[in-house]
Backbone and ligand atoms as CSV (ligand in chain L), in Angstrom:
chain,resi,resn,atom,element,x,y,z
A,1,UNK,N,N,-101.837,61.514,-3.478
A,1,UNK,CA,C,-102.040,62.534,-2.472
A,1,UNK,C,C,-101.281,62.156,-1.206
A,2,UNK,N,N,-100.810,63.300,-0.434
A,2,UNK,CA,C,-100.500,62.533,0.878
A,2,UNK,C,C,-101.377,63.567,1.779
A,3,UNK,N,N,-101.727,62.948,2.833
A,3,UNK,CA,C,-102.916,63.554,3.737
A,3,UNK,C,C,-102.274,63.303,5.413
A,4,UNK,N,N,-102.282,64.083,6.033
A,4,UNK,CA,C,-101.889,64.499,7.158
A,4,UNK,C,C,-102.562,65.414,7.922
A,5,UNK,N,N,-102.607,65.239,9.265
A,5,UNK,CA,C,-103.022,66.155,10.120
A,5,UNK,C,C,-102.288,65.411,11.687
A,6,UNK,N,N,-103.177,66.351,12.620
A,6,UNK,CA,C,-102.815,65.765,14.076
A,6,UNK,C,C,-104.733,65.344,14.814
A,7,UNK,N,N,-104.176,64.659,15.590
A,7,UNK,CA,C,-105.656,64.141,16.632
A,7,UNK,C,C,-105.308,65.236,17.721
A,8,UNK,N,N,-106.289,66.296,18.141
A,8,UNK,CA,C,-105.780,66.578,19.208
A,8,UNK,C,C,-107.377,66.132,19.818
A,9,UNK,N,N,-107.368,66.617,21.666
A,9,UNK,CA,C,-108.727,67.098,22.779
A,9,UNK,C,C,-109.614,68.370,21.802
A,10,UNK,N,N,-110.449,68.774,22.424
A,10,UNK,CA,C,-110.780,70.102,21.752
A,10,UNK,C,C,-110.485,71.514,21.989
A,11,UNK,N,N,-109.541,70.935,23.545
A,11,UNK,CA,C,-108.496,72.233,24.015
A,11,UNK,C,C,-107.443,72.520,23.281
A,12,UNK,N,N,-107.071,71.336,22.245
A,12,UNK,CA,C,-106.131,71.653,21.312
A,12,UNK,C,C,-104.553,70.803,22.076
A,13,UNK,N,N,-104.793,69.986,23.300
A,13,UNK,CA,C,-103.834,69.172,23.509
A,13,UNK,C,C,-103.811,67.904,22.538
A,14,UNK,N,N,-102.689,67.628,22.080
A,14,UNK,CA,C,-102.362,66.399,21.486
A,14,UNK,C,C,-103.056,65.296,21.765
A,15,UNK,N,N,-103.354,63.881,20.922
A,15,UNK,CA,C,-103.888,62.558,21.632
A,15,UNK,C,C,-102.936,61.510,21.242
A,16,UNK,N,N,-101.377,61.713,21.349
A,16,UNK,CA,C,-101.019,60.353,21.214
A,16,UNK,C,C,-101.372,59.139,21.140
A,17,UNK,N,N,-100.888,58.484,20.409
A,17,UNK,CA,C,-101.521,56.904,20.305
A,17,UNK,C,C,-103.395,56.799,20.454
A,18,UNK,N,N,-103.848,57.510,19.424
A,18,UNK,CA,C,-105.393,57.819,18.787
A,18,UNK,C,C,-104.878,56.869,17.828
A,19,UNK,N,N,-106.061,56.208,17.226
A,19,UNK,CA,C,-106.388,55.231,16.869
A,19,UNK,C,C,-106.933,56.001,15.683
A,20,UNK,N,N,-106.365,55.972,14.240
A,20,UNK,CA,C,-107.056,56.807,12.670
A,20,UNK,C,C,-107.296,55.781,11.975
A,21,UNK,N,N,-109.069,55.487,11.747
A,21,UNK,CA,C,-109.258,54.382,10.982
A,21,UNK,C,C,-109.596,54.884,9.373
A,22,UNK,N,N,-109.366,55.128,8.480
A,22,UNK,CA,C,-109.475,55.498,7.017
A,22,UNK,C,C,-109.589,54.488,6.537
A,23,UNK,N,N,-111.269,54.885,5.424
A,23,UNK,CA,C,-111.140,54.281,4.110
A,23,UNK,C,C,-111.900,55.153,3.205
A,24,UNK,N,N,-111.284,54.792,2.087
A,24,UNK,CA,C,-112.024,55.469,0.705
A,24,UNK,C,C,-112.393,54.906,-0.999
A,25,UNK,N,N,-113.015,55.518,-1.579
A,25,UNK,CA,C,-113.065,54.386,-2.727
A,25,UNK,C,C,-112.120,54.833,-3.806
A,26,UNK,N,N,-111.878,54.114,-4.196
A,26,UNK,CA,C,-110.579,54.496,-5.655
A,26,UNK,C,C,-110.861,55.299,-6.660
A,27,UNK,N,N,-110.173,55.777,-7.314
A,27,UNK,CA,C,-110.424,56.931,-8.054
A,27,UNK,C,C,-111.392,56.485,-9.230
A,28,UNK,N,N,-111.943,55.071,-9.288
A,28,UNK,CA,C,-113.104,54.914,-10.041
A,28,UNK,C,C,-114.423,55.006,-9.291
A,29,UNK,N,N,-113.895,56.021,-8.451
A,29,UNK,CA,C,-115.604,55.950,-7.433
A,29,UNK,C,C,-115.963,54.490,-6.750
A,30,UNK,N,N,-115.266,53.289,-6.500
A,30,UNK,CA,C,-115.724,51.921,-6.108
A,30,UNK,C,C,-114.888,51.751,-4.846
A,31,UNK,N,N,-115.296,51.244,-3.617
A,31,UNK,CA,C,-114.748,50.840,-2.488
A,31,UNK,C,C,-114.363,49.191,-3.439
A,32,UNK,N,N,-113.310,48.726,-1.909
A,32,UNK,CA,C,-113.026,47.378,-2.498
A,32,UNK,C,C,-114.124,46.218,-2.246
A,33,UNK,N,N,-115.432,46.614,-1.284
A,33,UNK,CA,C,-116.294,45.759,-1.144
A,33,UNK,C,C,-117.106,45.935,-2.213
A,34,UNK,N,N,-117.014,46.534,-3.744
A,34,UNK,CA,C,-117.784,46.965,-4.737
A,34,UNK,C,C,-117.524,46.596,-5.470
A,35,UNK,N,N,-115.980,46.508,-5.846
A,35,UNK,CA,C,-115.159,46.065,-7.250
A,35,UNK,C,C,-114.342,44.863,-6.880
A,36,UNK,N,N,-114.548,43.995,-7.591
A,36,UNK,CA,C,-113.595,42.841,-8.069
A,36,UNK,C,C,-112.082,42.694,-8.139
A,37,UNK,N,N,-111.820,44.246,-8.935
A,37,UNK,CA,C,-110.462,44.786,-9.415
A,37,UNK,C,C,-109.607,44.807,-8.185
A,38,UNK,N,N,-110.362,45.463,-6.872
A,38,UNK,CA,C,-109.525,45.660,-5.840
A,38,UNK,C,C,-109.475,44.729,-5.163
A,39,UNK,N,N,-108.038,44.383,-4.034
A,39,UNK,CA,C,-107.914,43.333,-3.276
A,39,UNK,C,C,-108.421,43.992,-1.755
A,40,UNK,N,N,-109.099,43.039,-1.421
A,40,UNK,CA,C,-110.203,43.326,-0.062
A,40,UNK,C,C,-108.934,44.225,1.512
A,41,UNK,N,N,-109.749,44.935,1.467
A,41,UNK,CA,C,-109.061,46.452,2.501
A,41,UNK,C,C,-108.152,47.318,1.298
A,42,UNK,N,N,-108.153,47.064,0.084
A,42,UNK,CA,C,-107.395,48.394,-0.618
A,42,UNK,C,C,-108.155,49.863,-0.270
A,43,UNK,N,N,-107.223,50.489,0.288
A,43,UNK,CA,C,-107.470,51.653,0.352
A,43,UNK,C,C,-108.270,52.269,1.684
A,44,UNK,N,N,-107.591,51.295,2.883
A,44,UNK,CA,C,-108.166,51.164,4.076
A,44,UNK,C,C,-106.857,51.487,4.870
A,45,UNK,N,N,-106.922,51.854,6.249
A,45,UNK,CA,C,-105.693,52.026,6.566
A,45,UNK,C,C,-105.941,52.400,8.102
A,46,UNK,N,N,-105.022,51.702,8.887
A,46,UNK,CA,C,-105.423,52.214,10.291
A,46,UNK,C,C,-103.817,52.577,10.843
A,47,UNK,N,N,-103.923,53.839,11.708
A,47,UNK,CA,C,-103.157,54.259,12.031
A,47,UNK,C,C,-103.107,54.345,13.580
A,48,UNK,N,N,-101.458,54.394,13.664
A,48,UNK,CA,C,-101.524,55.038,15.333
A,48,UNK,C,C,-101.280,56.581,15.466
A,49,UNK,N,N,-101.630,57.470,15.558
A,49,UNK,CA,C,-100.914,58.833,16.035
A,49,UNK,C,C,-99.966,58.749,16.871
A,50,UNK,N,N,-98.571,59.988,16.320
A,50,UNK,CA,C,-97.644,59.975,17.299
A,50,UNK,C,C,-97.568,60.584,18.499
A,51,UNK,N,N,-96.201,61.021,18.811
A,51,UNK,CA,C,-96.158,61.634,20.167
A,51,UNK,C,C,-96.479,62.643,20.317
A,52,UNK,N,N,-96.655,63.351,18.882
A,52,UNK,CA,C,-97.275,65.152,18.737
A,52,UNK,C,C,-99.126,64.812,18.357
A,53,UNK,N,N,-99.656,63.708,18.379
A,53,UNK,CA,C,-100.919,63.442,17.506
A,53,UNK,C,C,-100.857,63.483,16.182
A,54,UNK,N,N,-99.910,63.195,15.740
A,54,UNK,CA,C,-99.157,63.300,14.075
A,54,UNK,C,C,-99.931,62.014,13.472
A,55,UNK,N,N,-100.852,61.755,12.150
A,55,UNK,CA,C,-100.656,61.185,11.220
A,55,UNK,C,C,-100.766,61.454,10.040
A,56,UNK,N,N,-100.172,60.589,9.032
A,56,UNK,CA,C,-100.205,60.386,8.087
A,56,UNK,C,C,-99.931,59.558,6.868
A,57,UNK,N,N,-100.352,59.643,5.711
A,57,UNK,CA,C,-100.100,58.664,5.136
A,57,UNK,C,C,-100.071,59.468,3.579
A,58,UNK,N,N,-99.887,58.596,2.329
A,58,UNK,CA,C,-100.281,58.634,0.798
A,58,UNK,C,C,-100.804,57.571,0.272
A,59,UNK,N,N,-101.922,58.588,-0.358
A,59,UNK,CA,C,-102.966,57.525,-1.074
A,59,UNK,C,C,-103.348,57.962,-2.357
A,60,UNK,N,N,-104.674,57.816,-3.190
A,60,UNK,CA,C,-105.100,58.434,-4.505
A,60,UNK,C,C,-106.042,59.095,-4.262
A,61,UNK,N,N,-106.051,59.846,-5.206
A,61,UNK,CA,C,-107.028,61.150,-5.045
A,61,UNK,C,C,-108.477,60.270,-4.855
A,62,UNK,N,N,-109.241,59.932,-4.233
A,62,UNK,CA,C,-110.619,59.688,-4.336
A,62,UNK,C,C,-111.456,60.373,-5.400
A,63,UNK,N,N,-112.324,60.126,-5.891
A,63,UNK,CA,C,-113.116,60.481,-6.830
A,63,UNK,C,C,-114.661,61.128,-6.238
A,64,UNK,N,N,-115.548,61.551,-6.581
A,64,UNK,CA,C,-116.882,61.674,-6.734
A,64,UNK,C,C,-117.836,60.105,-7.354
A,65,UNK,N,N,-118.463,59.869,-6.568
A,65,UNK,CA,C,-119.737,58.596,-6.925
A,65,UNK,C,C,-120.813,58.677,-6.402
A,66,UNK,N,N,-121.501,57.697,-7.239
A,66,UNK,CA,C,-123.068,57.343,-6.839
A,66,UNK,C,C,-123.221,56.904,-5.648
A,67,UNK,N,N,-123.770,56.570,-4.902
A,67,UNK,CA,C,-124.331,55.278,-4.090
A,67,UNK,C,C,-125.529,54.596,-4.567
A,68,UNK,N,N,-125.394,53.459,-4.303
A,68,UNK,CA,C,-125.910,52.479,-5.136
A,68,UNK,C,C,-127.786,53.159,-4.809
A,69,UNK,N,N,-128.502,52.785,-5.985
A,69,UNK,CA,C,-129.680,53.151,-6.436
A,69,UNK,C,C,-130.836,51.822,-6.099
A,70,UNK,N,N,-130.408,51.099,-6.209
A,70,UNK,CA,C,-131.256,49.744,-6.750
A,70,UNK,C,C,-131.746,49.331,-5.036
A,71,UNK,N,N,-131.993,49.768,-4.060
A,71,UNK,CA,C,-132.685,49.752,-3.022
A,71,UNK,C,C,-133.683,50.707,-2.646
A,72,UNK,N,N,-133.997,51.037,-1.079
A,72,UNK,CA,C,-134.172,52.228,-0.350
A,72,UNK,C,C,-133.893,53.361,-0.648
A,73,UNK,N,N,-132.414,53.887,-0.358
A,73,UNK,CA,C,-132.140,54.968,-1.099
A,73,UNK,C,C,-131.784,55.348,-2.410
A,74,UNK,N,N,-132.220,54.466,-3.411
A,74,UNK,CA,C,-132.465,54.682,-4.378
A,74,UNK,C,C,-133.836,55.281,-4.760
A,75,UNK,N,N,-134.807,54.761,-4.002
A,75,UNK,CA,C,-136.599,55.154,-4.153
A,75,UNK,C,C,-136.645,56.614,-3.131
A,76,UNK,N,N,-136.166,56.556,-2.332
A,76,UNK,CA,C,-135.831,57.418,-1.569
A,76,UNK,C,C,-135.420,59.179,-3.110
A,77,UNK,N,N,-134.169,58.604,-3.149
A,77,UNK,CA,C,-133.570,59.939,-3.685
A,77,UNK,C,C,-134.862,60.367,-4.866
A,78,UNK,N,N,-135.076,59.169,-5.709
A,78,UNK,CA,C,-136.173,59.619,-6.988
A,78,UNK,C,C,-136.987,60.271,-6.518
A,79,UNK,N,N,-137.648,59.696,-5.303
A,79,UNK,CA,C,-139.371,60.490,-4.515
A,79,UNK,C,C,-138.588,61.909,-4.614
A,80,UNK,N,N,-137.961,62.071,-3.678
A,80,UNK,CA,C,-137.391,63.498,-3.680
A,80,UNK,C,C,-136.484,64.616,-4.934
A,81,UNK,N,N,-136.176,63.772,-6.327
A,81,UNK,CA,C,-136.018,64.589,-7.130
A,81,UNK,C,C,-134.629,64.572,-6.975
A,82,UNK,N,N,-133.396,63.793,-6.203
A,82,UNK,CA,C,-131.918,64.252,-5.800
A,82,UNK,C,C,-131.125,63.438,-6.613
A,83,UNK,N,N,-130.287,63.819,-7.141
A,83,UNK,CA,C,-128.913,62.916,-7.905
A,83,UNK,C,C,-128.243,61.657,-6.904
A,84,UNK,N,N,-127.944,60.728,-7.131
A,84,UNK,CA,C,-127.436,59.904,-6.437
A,84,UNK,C,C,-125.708,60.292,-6.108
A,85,UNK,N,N,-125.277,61.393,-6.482
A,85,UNK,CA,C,-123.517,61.366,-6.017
A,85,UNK,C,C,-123.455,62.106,-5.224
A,86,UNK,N,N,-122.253,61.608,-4.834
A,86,UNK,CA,C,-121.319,62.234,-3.626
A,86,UNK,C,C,-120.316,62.616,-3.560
A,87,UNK,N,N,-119.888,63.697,-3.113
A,87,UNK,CA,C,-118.631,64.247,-3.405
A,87,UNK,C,C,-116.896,63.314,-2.602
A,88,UNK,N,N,-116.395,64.244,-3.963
A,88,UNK,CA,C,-114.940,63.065,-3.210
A,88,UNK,C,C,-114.452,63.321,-2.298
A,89,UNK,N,N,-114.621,62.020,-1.384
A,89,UNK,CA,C,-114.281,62.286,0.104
A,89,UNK,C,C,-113.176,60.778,0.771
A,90,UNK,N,N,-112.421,61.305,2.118
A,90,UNK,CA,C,-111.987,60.229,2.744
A,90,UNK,C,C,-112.943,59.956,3.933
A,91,UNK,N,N,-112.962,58.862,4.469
A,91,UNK,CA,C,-114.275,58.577,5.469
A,91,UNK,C,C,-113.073,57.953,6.756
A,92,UNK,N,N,-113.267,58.701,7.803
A,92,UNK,CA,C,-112.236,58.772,9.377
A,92,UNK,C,C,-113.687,57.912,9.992
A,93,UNK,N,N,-112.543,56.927,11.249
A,93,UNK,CA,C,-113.022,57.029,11.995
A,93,UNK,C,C,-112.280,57.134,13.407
A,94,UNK,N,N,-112.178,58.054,14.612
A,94,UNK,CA,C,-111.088,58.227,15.137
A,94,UNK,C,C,-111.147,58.187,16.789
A,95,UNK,N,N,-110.714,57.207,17.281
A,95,UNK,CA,C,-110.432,56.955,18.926
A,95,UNK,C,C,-109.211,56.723,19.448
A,96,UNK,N,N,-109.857,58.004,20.585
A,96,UNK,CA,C,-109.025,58.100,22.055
A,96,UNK,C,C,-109.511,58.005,23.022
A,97,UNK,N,N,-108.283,57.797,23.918
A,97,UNK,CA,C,-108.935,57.096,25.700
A,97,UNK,C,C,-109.391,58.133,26.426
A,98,UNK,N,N,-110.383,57.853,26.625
A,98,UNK,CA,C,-110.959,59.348,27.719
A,98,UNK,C,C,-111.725,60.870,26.380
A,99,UNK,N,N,-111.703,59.855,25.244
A,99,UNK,CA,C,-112.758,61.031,24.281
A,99,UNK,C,C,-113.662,60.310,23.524
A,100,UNK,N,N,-114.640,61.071,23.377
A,100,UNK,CA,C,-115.638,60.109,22.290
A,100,UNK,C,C,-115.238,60.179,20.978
A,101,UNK,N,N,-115.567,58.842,20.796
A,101,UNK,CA,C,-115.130,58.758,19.070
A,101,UNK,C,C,-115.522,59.372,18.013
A,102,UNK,N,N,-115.119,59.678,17.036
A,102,UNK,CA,C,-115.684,60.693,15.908
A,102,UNK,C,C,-115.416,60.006,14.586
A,103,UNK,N,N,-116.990,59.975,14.012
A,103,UNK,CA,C,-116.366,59.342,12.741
A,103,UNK,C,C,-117.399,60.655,11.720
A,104,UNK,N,N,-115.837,60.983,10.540
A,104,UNK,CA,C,-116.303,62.077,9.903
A,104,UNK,C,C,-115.877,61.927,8.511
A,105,UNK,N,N,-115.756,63.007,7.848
A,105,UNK,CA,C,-115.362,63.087,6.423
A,105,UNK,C,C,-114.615,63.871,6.628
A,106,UNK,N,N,-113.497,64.309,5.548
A,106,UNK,CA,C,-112.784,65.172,4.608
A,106,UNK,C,C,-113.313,65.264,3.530
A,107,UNK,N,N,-113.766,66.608,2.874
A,107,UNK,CA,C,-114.235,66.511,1.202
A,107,UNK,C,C,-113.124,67.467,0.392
A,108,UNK,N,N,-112.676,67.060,-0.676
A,108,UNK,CA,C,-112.140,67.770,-1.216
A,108,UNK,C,C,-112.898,68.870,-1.965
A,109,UNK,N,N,-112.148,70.562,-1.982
A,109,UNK,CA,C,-112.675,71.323,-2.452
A,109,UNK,C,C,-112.838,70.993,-4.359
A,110,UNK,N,N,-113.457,71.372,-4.911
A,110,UNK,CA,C,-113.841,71.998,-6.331
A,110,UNK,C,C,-114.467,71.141,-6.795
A,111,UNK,N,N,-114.945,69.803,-6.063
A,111,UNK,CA,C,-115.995,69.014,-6.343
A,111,UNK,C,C,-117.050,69.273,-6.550
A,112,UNK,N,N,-117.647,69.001,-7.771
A,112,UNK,CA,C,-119.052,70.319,-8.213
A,112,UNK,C,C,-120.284,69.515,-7.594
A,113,UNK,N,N,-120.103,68.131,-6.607
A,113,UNK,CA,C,-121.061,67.763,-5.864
A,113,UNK,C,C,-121.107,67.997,-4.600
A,114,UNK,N,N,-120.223,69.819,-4.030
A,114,UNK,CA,C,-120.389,69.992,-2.429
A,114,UNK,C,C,-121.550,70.157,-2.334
A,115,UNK,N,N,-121.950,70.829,-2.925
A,115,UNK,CA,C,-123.685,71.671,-2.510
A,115,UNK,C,C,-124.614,70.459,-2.621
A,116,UNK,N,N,-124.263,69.246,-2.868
A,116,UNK,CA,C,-125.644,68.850,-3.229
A,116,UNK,C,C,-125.415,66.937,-3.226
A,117,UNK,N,N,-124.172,66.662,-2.137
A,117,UNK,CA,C,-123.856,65.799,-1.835
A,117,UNK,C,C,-125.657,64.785,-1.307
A,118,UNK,N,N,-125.608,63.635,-2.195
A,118,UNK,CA,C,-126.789,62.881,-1.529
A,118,UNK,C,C,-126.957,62.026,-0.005
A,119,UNK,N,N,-125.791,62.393,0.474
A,119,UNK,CA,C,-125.686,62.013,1.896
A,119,UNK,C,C,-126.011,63.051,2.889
A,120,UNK,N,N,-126.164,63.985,2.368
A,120,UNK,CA,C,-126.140,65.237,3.309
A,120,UNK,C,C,-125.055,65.714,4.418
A,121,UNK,N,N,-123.988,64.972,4.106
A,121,UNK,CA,C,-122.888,65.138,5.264
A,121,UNK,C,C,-122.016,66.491,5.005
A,122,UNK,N,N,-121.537,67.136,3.880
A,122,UNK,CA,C,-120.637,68.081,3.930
A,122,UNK,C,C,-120.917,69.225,4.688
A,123,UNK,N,N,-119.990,69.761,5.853
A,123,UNK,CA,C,-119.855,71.218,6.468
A,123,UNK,C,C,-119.152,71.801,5.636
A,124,UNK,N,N,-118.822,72.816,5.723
A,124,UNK,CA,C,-117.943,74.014,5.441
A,124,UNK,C,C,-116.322,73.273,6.515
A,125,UNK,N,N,-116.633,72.963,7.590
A,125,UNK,CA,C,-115.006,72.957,7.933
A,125,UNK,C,C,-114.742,71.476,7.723
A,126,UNK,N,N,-115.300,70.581,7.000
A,126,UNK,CA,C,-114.857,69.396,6.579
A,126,UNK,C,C,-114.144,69.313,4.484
A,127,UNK,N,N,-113.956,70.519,4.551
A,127,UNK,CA,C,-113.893,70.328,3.287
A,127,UNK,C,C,-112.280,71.179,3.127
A,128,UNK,N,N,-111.444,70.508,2.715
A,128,UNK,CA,C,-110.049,71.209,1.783
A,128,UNK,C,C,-109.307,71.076,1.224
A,129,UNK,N,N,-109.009,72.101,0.445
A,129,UNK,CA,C,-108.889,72.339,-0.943
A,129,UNK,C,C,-107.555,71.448,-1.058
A,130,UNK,N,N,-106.783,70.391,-1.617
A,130,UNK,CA,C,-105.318,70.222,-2.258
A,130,UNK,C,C,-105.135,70.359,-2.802
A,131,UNK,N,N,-103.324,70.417,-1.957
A,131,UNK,CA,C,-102.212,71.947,-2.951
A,131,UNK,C,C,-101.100,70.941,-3.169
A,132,UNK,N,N,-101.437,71.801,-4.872
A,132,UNK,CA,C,-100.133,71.366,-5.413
A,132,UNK,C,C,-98.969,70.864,-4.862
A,133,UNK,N,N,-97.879,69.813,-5.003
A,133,UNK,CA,C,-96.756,69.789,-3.888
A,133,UNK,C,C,-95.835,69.271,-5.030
A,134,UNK,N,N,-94.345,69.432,-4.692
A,134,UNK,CA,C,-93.145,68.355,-5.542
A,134,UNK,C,C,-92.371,68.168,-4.147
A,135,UNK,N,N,-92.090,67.022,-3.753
A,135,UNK,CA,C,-90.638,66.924,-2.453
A,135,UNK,C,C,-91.126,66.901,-1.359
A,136,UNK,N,N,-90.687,66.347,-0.248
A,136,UNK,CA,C,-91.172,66.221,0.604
A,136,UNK,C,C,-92.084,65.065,1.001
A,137,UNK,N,N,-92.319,64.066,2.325
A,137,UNK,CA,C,-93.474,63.368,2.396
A,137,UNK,C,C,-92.913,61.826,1.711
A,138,UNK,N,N,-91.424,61.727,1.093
A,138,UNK,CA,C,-91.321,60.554,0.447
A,138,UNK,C,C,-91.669,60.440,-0.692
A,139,UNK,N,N,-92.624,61.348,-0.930
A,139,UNK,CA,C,-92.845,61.242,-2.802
A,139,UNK,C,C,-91.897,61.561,-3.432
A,140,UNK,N,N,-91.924,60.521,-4.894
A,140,UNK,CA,C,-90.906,61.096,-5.821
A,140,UNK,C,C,-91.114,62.466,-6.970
A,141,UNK,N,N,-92.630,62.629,-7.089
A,141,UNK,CA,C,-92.954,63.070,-8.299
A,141,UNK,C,C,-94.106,63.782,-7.431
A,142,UNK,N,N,-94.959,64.857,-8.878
A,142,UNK,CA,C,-95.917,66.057,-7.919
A,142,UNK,C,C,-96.871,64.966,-7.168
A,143,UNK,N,N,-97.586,65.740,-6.298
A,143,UNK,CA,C,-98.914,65.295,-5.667
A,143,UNK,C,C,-99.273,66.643,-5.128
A,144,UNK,N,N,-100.686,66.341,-4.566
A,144,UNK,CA,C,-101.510,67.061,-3.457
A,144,UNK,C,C,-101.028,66.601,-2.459
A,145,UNK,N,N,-101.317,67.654,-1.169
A,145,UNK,CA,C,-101.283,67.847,-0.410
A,145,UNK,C,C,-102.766,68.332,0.456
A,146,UNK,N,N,-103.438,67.443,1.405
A,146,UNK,CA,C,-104.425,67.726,2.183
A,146,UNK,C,C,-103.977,67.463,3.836
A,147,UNK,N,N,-104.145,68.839,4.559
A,147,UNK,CA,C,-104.125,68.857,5.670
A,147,UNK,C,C,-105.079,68.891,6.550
A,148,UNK,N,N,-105.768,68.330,7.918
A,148,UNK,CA,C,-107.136,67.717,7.837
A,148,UNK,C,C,-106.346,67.204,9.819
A,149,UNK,N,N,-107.262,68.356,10.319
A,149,UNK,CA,C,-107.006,67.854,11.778
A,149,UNK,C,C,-108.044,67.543,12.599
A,150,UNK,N,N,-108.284,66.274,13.386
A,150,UNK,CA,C,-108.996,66.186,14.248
A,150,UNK,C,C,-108.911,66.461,15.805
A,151,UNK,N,N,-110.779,66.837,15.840
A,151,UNK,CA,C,-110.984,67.315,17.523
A,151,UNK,C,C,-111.820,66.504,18.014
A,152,UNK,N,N,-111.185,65.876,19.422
A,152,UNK,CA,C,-112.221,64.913,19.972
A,152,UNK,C,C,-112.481,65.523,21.222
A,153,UNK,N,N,-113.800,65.158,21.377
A,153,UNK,CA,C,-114.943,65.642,22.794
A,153,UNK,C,C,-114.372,64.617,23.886
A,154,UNK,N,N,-113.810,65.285,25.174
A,154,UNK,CA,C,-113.461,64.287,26.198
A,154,UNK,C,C,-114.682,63.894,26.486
A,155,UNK,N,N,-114.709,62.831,27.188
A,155,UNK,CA,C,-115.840,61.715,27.879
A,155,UNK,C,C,-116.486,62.902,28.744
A,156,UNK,N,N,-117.969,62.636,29.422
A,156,UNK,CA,C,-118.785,63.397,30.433
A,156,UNK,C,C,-118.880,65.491,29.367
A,157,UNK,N,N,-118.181,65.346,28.907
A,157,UNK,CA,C,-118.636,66.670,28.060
A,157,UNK,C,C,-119.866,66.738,27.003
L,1,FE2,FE,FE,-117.905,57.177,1.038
């Protein structure tokens, strides 16, 4: 996939040099603090935004997973009757000078765990759909395409 957007204010001015902290778990549903397989920060990534609030990067499609059961929210979800998964998502966390920080999701659309994600986090405007792509972005071969912009709250607002 390659995933892009811009950081802007919530007036819709740019935030140069914003700070995009991303991570996600691999397309076997496992962060690298989970699996063995991965080498520690795979699939982590911190960025600077440019001079337009431009970033981006390419990564793998994230998957849909559990969260782990064998605690709290494991007794938790059973009392209440809820599936332990979550839909496939990238997890932001994003700072600028003079805005409060925002740490959010992206979910990808047609994940048949939006409605009923066990975290309770999915909105409607955190979620979209990737499109087909060939060219462009440095890739050699097809991918998705997810576009995904952030708005940060200036300070005292
Ligand atoms: Fe996650």
């Amino acid at each position: 996939m390659v995933v892009h957007g811009r950081v802007l204010s919530c007036d819709g001015v740019p935030l140069p040099g914003a700070t995009v902290d991303l991570w996600q778990a691999a397309d076997n549903g496992l962060y690298d603090s989970q699996d063995a397989a991965q080498e520690p920060g795979n699939l982590r990534g911190l960025f600077t935004a440019d001079a337009e609030g431009r970033y981006w990067f390419r990564t793998v499609r994230p998957s849909s997973y559990a969260v782990p059961v064998d605690g709290t929210a494991g007794r938790l979800l059973r009392a209440v009757g809820r599936h332990p998964m979550r839909p496939a998502h990238l997890h932001y966390q994003v700072i600028a000078p003079g805005h409060r920080p925002l740490t959010t999701h992206v979910f990808l659309a047609g994940d048949p765990y939006l409605g009923s994600d066990a975290a309770y986090a999915v909105k409607e405007e955190l979620v979209r759909r990737p499109v087909p792509r060939t060219g462009g972005w440095d890739m050699d071969g097809p991918y998705e395409e997810v576009e995904f912009d952030l708005r940060l709250v200036p300070l005292g607002r």
